[in-house]
GULOZA-415698 format. One record per residue (C-alpha): residue number from 1; residue in one letter; z, x, y. Coordinates in nm, 4 decimals. Example, Ala and Ser with C-alpha at 12.3 -4.5 7.8 and 13.67 -1.06 7.14 Angstrom:
residues 2
<site num="1" residu="A" c3="0.7800" c1="1.2300" c2="-0.4500"/>
<site num="2" residu="S" c3="0.7140" c1="1.3670" c2="-0.1060"/>
end
This chain:
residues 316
<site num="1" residu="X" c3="1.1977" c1="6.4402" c2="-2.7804"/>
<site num="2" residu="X" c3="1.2644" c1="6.2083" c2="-2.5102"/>
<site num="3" residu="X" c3="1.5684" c1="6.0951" c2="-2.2877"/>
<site num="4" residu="X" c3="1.6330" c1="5.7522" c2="-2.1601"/>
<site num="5" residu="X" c3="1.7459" c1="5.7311" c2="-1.8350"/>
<site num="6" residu="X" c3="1.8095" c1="5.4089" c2="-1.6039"/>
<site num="7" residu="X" c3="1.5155" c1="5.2016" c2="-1.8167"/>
<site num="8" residu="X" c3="1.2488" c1="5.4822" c2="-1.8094"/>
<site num="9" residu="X" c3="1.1370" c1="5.6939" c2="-2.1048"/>
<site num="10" residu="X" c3="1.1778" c1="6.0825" c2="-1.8930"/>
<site num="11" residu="X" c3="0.9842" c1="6.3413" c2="-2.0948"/>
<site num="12" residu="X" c3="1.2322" c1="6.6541" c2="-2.2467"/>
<site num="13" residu="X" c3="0.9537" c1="6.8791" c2="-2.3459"/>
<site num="14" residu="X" c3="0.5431" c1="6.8543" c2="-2.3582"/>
<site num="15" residu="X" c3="0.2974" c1="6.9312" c2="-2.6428"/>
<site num="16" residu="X" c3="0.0644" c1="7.2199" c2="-2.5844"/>
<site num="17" residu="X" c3="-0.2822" c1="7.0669" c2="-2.7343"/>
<site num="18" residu="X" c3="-0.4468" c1="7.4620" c2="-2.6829"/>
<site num="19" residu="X" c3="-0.7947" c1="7.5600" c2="-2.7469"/>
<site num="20" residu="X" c3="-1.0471" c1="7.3171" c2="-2.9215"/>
<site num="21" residu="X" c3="-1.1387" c1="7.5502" c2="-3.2097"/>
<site num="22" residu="X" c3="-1.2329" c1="7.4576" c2="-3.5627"/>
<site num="23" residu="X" c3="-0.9201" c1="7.5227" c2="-3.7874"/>
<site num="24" residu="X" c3="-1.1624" c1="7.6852" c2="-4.0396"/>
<site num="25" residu="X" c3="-1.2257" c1="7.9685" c2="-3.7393"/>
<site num="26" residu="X" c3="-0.8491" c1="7.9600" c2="-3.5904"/>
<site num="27" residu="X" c3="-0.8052" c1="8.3130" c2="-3.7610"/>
<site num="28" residu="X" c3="-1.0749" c1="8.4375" c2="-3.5812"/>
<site num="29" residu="X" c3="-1.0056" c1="8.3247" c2="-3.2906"/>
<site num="30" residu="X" c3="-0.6459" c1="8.4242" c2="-3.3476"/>
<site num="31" residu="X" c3="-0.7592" c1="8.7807" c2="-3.4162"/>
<site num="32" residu="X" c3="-0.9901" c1="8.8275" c2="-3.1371"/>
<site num="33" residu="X" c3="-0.7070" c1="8.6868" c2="-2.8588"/>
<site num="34" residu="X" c3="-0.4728" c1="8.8959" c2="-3.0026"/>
<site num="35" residu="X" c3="-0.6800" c1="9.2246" c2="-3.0000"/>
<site num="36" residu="X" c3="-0.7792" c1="9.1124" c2="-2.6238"/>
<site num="37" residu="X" c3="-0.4758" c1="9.0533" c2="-2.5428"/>
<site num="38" residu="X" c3="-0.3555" c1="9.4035" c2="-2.6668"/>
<site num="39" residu="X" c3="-0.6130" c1="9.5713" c2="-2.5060"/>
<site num="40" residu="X" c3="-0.5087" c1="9.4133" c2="-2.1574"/>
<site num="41" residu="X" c3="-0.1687" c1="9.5469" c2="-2.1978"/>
<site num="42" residu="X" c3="-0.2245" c1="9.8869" c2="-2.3251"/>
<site num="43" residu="X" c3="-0.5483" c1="9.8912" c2="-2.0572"/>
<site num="44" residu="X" c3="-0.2659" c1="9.8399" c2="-1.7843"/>
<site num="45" residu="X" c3="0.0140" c1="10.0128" c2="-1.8962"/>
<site num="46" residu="X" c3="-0.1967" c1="10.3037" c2="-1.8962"/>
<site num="47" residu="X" c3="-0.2997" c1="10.2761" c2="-1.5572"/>
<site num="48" residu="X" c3="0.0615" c1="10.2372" c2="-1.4574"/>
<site num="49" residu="X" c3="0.2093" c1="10.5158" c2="-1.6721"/>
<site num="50" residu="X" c3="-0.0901" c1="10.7791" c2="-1.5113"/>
<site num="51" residu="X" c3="-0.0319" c1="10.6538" c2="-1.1487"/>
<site num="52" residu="X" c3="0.3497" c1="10.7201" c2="-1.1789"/>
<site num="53" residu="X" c3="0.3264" c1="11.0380" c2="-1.3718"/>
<site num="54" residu="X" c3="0.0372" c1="11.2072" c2="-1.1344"/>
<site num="55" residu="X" c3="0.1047" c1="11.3357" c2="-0.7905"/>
<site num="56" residu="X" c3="-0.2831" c1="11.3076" c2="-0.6905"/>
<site num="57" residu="X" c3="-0.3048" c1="10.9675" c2="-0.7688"/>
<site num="58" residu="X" c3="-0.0369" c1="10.8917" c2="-0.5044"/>
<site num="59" residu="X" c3="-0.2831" c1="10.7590" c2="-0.2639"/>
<site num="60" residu="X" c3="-0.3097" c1="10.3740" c2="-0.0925"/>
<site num="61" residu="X" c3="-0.6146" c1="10.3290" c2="-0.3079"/>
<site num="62" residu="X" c3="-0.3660" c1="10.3580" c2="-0.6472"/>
<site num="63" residu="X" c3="-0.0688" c1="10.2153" c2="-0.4946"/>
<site num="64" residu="X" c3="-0.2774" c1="9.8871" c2="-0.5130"/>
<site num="65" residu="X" c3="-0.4504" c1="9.9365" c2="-0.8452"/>
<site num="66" residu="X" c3="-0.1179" c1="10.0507" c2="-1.0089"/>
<site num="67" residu="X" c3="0.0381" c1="9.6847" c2="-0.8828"/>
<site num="68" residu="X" c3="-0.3341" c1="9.5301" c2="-0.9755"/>
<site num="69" residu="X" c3="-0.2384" c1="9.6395" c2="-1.3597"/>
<site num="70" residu="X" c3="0.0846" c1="9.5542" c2="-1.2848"/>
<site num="71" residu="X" c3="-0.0110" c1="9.1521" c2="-1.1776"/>
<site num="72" residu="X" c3="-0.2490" c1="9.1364" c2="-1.4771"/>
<site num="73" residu="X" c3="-0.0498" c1="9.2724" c2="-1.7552"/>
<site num="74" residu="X" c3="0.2152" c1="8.9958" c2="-1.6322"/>
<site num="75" residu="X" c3="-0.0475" c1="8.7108" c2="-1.5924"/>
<site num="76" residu="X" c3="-0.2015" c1="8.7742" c2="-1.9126"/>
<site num="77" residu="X" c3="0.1776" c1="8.8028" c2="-2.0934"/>
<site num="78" residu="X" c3="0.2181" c1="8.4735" c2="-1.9184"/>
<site num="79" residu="X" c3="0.0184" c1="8.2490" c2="-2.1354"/>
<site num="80" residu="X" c3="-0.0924" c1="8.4238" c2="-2.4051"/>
<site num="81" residu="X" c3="0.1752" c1="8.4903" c2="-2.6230"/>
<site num="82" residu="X" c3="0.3059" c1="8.1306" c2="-2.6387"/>
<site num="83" residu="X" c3="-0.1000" c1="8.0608" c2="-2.7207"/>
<site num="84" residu="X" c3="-0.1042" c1="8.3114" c2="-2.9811"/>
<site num="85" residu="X" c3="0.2576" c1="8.1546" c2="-3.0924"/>
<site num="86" residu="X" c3="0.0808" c1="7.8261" c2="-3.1324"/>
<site num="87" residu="X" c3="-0.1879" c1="7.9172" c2="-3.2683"/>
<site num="88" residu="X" c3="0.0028" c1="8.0278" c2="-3.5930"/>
<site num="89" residu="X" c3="0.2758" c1="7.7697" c2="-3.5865"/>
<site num="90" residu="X" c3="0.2640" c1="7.3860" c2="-3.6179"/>
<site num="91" residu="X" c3="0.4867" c1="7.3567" c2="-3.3405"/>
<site num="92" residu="X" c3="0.3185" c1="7.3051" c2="-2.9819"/>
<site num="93" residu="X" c3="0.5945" c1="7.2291" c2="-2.8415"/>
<site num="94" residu="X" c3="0.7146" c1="7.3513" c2="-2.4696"/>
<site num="95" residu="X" c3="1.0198" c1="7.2335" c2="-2.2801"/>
<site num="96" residu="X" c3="0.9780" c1="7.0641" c2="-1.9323"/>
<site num="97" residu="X" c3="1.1999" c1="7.3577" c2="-1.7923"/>
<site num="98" residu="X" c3="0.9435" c1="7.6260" c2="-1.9586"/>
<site num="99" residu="X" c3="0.6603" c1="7.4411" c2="-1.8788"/>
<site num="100" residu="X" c3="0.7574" c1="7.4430" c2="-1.4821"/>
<site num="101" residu="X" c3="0.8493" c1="7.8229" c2="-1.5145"/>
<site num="102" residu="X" c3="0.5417" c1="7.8674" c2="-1.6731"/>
<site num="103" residu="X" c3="0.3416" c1="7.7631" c2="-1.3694"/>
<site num="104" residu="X" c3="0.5412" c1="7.9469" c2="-1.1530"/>
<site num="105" residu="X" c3="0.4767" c1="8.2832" c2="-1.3024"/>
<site num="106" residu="X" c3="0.1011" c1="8.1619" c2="-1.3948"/>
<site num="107" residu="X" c3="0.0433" c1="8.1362" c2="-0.9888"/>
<site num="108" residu="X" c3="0.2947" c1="8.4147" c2="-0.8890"/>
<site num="109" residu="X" c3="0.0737" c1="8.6565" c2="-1.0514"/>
<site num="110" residu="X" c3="-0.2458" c1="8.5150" c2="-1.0346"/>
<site num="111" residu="X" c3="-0.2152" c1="8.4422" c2="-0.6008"/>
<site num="112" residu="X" c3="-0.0874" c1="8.8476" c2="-0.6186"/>
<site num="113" residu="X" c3="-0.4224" c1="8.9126" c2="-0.7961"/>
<site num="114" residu="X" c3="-0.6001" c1="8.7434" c2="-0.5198"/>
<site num="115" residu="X" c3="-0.3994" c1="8.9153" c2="-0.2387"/>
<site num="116" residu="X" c3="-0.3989" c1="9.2584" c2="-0.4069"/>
<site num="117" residu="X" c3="-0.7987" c1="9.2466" c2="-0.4225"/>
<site num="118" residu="X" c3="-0.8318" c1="9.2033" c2="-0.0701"/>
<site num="119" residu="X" c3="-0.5628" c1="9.5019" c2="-0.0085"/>
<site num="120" residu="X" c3="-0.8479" c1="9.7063" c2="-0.2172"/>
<site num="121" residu="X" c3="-1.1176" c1="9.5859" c2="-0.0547"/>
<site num="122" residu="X" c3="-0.9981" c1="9.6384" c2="0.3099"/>
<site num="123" residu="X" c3="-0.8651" c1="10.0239" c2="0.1606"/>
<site num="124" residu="X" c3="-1.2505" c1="10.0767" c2="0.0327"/>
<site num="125" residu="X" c3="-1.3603" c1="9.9491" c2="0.3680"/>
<site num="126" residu="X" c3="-1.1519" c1="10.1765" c2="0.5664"/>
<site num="127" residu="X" c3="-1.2625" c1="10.4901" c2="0.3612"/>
<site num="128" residu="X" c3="-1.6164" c1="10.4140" c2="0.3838"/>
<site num="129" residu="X" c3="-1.6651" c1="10.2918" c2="0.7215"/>
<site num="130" residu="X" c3="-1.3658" c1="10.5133" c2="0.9265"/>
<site num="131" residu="X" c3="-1.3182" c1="10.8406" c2="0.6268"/>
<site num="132" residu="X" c3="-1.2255" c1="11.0215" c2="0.9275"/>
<site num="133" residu="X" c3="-0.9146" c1="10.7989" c2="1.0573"/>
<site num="134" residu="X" c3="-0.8458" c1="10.7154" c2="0.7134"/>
<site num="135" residu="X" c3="-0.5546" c1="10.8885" c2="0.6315"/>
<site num="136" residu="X" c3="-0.4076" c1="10.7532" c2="0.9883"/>
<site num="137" residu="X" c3="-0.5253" c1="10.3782" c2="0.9109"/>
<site num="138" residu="X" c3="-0.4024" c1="10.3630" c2="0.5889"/>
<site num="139" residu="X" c3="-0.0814" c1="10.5253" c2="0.6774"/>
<site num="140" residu="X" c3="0.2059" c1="10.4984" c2="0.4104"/>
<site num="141" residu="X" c3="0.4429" c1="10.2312" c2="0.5997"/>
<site num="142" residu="X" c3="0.1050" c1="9.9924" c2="0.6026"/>
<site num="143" residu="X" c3="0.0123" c1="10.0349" c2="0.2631"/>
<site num="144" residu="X" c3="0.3982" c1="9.9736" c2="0.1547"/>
<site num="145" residu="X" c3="0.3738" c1="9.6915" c2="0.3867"/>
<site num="146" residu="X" c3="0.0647" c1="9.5023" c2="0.2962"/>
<site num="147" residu="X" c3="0.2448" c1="9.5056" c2="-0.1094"/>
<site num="148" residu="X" c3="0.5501" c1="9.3564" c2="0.0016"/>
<site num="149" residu="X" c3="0.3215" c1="9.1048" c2="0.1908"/>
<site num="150" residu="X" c3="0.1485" c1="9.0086" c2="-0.0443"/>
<site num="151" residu="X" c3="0.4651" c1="8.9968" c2="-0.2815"/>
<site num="152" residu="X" c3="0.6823" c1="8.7742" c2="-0.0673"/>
<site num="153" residu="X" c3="0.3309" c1="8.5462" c2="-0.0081"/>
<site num="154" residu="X" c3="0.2821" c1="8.4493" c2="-0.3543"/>
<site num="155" residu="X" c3="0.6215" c1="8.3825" c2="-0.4335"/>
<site num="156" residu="X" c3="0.6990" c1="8.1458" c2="-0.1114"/>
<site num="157" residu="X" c3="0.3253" c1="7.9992" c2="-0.2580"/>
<site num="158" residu="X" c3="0.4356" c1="7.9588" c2="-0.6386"/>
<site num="159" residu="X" c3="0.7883" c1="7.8317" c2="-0.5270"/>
<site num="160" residu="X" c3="0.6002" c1="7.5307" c2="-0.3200"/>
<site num="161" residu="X" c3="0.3828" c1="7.4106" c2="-0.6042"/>
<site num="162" residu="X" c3="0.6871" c1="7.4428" c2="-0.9027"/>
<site num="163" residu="X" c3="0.9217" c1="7.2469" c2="-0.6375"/>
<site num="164" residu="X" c3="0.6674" c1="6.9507" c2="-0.5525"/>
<site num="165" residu="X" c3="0.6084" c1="6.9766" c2="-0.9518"/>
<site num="166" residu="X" c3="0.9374" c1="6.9346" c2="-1.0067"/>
<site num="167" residu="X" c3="1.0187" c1="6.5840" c2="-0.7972"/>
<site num="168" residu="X" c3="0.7410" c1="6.3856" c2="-1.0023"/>
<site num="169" residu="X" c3="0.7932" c1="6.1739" c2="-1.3183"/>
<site num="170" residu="X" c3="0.6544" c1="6.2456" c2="-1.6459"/>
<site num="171" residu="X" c3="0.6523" c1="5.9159" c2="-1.8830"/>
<site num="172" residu="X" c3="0.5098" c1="5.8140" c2="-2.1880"/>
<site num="173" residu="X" c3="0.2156" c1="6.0463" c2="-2.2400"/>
<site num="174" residu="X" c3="0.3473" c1="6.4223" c2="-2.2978"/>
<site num="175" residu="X" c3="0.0261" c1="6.5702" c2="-2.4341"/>
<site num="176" residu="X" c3="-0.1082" c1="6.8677" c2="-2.2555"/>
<site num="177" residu="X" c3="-0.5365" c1="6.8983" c2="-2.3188"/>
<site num="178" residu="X" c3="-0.4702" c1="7.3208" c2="-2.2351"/>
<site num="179" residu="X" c3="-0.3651" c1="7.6094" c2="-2.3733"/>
<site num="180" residu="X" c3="-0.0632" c1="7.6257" c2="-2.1090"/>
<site num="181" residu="X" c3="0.1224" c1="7.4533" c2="-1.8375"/>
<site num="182" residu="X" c3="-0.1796" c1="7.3645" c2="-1.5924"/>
<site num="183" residu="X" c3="-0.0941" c1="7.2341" c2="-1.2580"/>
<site num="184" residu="X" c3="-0.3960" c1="6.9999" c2="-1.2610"/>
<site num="185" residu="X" c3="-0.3923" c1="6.9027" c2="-1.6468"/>
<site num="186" residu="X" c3="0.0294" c1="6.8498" c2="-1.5434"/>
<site num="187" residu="X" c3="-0.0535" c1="6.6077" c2="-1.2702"/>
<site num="188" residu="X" c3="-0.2961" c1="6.4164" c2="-1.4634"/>
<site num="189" residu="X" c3="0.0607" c1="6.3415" c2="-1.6965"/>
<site num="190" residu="X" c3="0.2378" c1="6.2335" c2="-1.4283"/>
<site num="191" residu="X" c3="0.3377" c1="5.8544" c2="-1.3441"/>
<site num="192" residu="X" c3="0.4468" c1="5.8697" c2="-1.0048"/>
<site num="193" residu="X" c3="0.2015" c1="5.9120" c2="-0.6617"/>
<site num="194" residu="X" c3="0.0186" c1="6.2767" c2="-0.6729"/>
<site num="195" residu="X" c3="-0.1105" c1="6.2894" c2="-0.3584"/>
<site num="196" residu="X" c3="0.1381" c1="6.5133" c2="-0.1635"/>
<site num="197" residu="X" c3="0.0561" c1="6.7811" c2="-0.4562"/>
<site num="198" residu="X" c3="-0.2797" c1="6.7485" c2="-0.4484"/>
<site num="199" residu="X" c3="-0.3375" c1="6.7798" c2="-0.0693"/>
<site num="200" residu="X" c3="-0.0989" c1="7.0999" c2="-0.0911"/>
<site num="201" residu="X" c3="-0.3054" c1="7.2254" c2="-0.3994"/>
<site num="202" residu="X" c3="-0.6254" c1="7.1467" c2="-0.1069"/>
<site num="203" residu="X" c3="-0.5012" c1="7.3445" c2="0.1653"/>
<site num="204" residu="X" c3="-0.3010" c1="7.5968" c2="-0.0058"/>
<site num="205" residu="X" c3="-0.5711" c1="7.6991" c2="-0.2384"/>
<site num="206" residu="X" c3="-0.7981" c1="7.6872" c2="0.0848"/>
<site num="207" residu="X" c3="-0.5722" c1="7.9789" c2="0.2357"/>
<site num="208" residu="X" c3="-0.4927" c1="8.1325" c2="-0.1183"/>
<site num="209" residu="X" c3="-0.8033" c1="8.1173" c2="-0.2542"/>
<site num="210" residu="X" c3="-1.0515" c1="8.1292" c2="-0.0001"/>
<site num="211" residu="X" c3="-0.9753" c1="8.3433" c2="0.2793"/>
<site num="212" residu="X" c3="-0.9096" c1="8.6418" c2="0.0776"/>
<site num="213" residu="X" c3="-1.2539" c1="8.5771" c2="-0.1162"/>
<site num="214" residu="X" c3="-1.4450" c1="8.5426" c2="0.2423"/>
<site num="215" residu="X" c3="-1.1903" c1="8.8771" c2="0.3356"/>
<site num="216" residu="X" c3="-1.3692" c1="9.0256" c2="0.0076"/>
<site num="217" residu="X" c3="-1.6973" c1="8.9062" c2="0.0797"/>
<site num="218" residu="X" c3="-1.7152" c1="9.0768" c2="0.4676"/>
<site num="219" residu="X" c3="-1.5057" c1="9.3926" c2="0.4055"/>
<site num="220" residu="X" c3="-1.8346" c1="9.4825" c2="0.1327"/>
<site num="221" residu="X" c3="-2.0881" c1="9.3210" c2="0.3734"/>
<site num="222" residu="X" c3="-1.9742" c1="9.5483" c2="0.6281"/>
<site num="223" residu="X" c3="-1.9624" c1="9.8254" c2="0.3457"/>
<site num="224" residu="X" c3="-2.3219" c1="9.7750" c2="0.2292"/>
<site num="225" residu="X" c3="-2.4245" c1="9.7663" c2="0.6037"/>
<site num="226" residu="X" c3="-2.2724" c1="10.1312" c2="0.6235"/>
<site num="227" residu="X" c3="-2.4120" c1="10.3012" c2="0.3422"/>
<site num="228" residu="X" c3="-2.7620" c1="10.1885" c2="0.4238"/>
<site num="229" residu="X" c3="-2.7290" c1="10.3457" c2="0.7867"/>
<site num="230" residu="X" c3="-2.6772" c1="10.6716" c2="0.6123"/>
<site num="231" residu="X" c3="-2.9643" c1="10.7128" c2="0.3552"/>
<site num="232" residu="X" c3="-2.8136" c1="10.9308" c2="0.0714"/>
<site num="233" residu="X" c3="-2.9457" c1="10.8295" c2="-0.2690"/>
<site num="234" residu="X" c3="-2.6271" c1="11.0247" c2="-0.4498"/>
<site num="235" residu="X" c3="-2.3705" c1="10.8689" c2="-0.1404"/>
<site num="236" residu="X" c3="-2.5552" c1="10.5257" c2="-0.2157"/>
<site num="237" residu="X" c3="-2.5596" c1="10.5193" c2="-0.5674"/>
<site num="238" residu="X" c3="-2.1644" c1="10.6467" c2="-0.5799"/>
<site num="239" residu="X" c3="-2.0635" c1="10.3535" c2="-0.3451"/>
<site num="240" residu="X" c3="-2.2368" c1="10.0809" c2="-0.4996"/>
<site num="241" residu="X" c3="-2.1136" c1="10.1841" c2="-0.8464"/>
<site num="242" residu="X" c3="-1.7302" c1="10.1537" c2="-0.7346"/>
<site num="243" residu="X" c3="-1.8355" c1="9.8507" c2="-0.4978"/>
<site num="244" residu="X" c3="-2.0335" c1="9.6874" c2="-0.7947"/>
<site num="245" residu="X" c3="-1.7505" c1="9.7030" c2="-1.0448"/>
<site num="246" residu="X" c3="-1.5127" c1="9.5859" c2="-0.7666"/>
<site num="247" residu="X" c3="-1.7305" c1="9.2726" c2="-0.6859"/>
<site num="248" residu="X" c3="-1.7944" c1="9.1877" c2="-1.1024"/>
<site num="249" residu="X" c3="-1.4295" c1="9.1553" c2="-1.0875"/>
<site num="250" residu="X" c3="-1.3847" c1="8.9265" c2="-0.7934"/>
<site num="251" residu="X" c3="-1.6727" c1="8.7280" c2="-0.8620"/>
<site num="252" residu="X" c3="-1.5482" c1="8.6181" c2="-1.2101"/>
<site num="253" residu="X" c3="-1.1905" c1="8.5952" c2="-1.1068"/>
<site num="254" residu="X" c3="-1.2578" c1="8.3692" c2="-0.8032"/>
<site num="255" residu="X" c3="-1.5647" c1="8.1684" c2="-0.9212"/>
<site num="256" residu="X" c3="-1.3706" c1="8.0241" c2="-1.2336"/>
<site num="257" residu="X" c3="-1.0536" c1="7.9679" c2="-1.0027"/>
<site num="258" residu="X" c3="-1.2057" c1="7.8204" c2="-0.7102"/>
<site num="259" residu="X" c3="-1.4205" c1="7.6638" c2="-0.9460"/>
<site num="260" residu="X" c3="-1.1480" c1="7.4837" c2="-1.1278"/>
<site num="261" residu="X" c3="-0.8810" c1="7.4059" c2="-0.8338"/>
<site num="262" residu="X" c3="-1.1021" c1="7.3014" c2="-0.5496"/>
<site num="263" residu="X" c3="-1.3408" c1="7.1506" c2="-0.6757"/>
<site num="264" residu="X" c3="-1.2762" c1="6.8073" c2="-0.8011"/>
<site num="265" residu="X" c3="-1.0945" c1="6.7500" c2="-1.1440"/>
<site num="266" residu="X" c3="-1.2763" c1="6.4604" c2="-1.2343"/>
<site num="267" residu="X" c3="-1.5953" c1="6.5972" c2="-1.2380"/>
<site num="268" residu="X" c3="-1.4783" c1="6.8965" c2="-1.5075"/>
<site num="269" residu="X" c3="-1.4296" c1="6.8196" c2="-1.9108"/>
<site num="270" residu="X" c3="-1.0951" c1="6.9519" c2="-2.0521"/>
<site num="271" residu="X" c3="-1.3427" c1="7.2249" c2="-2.2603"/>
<site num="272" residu="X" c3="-1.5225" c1="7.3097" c2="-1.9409"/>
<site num="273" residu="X" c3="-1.1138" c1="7.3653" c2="-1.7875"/>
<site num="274" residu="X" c3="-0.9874" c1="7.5762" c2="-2.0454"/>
<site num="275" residu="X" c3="-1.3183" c1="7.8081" c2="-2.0597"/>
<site num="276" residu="X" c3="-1.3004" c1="7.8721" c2="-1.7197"/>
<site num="277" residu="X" c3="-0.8922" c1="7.9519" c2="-1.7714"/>
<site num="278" residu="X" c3="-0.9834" c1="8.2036" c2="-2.0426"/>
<site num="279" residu="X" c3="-1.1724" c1="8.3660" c2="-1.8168"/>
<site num="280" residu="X" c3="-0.9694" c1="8.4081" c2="-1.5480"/>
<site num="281" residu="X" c3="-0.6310" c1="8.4655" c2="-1.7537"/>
<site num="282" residu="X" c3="-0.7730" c1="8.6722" c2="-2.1053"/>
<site num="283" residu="X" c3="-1.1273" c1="8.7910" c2="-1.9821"/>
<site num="284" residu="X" c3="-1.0494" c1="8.9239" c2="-1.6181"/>
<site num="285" residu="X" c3="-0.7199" c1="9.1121" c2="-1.6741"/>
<site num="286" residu="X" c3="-0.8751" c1="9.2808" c2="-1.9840"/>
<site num="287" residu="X" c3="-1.1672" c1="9.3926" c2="-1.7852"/>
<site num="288" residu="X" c3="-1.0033" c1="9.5169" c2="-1.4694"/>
<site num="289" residu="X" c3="-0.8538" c1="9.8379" c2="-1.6709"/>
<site num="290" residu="X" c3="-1.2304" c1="9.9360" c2="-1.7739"/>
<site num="291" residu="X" c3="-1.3730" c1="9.8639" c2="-1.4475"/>
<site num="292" residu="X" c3="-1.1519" c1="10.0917" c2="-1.2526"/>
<site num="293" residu="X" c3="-1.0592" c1="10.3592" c2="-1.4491"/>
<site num="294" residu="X" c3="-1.3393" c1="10.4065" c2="-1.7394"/>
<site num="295" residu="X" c3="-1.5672" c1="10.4642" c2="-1.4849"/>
<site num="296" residu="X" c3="-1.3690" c1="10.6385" c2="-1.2182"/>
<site num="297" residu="X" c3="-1.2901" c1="11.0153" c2="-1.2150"/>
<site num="298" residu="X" c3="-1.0101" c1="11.0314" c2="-1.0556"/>
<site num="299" residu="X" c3="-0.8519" c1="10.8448" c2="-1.3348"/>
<site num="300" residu="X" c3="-0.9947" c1="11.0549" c2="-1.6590"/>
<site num="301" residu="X" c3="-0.8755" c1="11.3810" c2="-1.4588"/>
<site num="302" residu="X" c3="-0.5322" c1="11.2599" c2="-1.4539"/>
<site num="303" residu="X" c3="-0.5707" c1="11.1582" c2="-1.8054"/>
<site num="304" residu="X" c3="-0.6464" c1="11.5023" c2="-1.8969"/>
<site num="305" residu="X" c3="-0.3646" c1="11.6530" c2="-1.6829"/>
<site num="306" residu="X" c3="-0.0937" c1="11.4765" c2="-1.8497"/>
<site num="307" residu="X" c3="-0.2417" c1="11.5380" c2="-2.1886"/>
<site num="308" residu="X" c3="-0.2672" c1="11.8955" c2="-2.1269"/>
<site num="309" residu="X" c3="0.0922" c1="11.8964" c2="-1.9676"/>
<site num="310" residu="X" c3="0.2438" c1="11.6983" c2="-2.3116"/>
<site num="311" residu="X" c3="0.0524" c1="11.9826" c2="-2.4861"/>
<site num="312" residu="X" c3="0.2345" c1="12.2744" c2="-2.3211"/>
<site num="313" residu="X" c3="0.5582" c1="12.0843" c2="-2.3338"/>
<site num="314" residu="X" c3="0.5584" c1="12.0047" c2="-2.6684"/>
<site num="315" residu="X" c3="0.4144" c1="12.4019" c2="-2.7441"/>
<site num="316" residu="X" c3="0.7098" c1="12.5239" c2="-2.5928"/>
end
C-alpha cells in the first residue's frame, strides 16, 4: 500500500473508515442510502428532463433550478456511490489520486450549490420587488451570464484547494474517520505544516460560504419587507410558501457547511462531522427536488403536458 521514497513512508492510497453504524444495522442503513440516494437522482433528472422538454419553463427562474438539479444530482453521485460501494465490500480502500479528485468534484458542486442559490434568490427578488422591469432585469444575456459565473467561480475555487492539497505529505497514518475524502479530516492526515490550507479554507470559505448566505439572507429581507407593504393575505401566503421552502433549503445547506468548515475542527467529534456531511451531501440534494417542484405549479403543469404529449404520440 505504500511507496518508499528518499527515507519517508509516502501514502499510495487511504482507507475510507465511513459511517459509525452497528454492523448488525449496516443493511438498513445500506437500504435507506440507497433508496435516498435514488430518489435524489430520479428527483433531479426529472426536473432536468421537464425544463428541457417544456417551452414555458424556459424562464431565468428554471434556467437556475434546472442547473440547481443539475449541481445536486452530481454532488450527491460524488460520494455516495463509493459509500454505498463500501458499505457492501470489505475493501475501503481509495487511491491518493481518487481521493484528491474526489474533493475537487465534492467542492466544485457543492460552491455551485452555494452560488446557484443566490442566482435564485436575487431572480425571486427581482420578480417580487421590480415584476414590472422584470423581464428587462433579468434579461437572457444576464441570466446566461450569472451561470457561467458562477461555473468558472467554483472551479478556479475547487482547483485552489485540490492544488494546495496536493503539495502536502501524507505519512504513516492513512485512515480516513469519514465517509469520503474530507478536506479537513485530509489535513488532520497530513505530516507537513497546514497552515497555508487552512488560512485559504478561512478566507475562501468566508467569500464562498458567507457572502452568498448574507446575499440570501437580504435579497428575502428585502422580499418580506415588500410583501408586507402590500397587504394581500392570498399574495402573502403565495410568497412566503415559495420563500419558505427556498429558505428550509439554504438554512440546512449552509448551517451544516458553515458549521463544519469555519468553525473550528477541534471543537467537532468525527460523528458530529459526518452527520452534518449527510446532511448537506444525502439530505439536502434529496430535498431540493420536493421543495421546488412538489409544491410548485408551474412544474406539475409541465408534468402533465409532456405526459399528455407521450400519450398522443404513442396513440398515433
Amino acid at each position: 500500500y505504500n511507496m518508499i521514497e528518499e527515507n519517508q513512508t509516502v501514502i499510495s492510497q487511504f482507507l475510507l473508515m465511513g459511517l459509525p453504524i452497528p454492523s448488525e444495522h449496516q443493511q438498513l442503513f445500506y437500504a435507506l442510502f440507497l433508496s435516498m440516494y435514488l430518489t435524489t437522482v430520479l428527483g433531479n433528472l426529472i426536473i432536468i428532463i421537464l425544463i428541457c422538454l417544456d417551452s414555458h419553463l424556459h424562464t431565468p427562474m428554471y434556467l437556475f433550478l434546472s442547473n440547481l438539479s443539475f449541481s445536486d444530482l452530481c454532488f450527491s453521485s460524488v460520494t455516495m456511490p463509493k459509500l454505498l460501494q463500501n458499505m457492501q465490500s470489505q475493501d475501503t480502500s481509495i487511491l491518493y489520486a481518487g481521493c484528491l479528485t474526489q474533493m475537487y468534484f465534492f467542492l466544485l458542486f457543492g460552491d455551485l450549490e452555494s452560488f446557484l442559490l443566490v442566482a435564485m434568490a436575487y431572480d425571486r427578488y427581482v420578480a417580487i420587488c421590480f415584476p414590472l422591469h422584470y423581464v428587462s432585469i433579468m434579461s437572457p444575456k444576464l441570466c446566461v451570464s450569472l451561470v457561467v459565473l458562477s461555473w468558472v467561480l467554483t472551479t478556479f475555487h475547487a482547483m485552489l484547494h485540490t492544488l494546495l492539497m496536493a503539495r502536502l505529505s501524507f505519512c504513516e497514518d492513512n485512515v480516513i474517520p469519514h465517509f469520503f475524502c474530507d478536506m479537513s479530516a485530509l489535513l488532520k492526515l497530513s505530516c507537513s505544516d497546514t497552515h497555508v490550507n487552512e488560512l485559504v479554507i478561512f478566507v475562501m470559505g468566508g467569500i464562498i460560504l458567507v457572502i452568498p448566505f448574507v446575499l440570501i439572507i437580504v435579497s428575502y429581507v428585502r422580499i418580506v419587507s415588500s410583501i408586507l407593504k402590500v397587504p394581500s393575505a392570498r399574495g402573502i401566503r403565495k410568497a412566503f410558501s415559495t420563500c419558505g421552502s427556498h429558505l428550509s433549503v439554504v438554512s440546512l445547506f449552509y448551517g451544516t457547511v458553515i458549521g463544519l468548515y469555519l468553525c473550528p475542527s477541534a471543537n467537532n467529534s468525527t460523528v458530529k462531522e459526518t452527520v452534518m456531511a449527510m446532511m448537506y451531501t444525502v439530505v439536502t440534494p434529496m430535498l431540493n427536488p420536493f421543495i421546488y417542484s412538489l409544491r410548485n405549479r408551474d412544474m406539475k403543469g409541465a408534468l402533465n403536458r409532456v405526459i399528455c404529449k407521450k400519450k398522443v404520440f404513442f396513440c398515433l
